[in-house]
N, C-alpha and C positions, 0 to 999 in steps of 0.2 A: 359399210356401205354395200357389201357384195350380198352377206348376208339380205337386207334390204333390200334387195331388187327380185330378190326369191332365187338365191342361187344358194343350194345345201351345203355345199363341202367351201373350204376356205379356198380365198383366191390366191393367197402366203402361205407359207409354212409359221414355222413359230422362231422365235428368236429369244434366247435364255442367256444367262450369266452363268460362265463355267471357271470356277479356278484351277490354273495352273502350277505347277512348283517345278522352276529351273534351275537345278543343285539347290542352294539357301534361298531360293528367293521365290516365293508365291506371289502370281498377279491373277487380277479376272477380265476374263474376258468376254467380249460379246458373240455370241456364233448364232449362227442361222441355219436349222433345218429343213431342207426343206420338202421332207418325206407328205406332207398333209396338201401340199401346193395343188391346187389345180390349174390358175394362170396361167396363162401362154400372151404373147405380145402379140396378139392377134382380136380384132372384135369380139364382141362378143353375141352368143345370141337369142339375145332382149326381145322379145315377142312383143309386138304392139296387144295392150291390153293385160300384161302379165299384173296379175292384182301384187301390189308391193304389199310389204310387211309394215305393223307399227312402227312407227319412231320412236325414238327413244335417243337421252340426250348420250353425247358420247363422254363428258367426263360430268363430275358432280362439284357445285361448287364449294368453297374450301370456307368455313368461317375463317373470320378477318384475324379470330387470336391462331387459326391450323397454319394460315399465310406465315403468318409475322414469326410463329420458329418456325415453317420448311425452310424459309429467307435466312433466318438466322444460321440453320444448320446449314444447308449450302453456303454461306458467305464464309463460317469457318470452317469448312472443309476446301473450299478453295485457297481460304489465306493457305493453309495447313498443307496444299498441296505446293505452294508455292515457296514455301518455306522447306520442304519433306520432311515436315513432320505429318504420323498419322492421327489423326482425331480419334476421342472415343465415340463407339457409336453412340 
């Protein structure tokens, strides 16, 4: 959206998946950088008239058989998490 209104530099930073390893035990985690930010919790300032950029949709839609296994993989990775055991990817 920020892009979209004609503003260059990102209003976030970025946020990645990093693994950790504590003694025996590797997890991943989510972190957030935020080096790229330009945001501030303050207005912002939108000039009346500022020509916006094309739209364009934000995700794409998923055929019905891409649905029916991400569904699947998620539901046995949750059983799997519930159980700990780990799935294969």
């Amino acid at each position: 959206m920020h892009g979209f209104l004609g503003y260059d530099r990102p209003l976030f930073g970025r946020s990645r998946v990093e693994t950790y390893a504590e003694g025996d035990w590797e997890h991943e985690a989510l972190v957030y950088d935020p080096a790229e930010a330009t945001g501030r919790w303050a207005p912002s300032s939108l000039e009346a008239g500022r020509r916006l950029q094309p739209s364009a949709p934000l995700f794409r839609k998923l055929e019905p058989e891409v649905a029916e296994e991400e569904l699947r993989r998620l539901k046995a990775s949750s059983a799997a998490t519930e159980t700990g055991i780990t799935p294969p990817p």
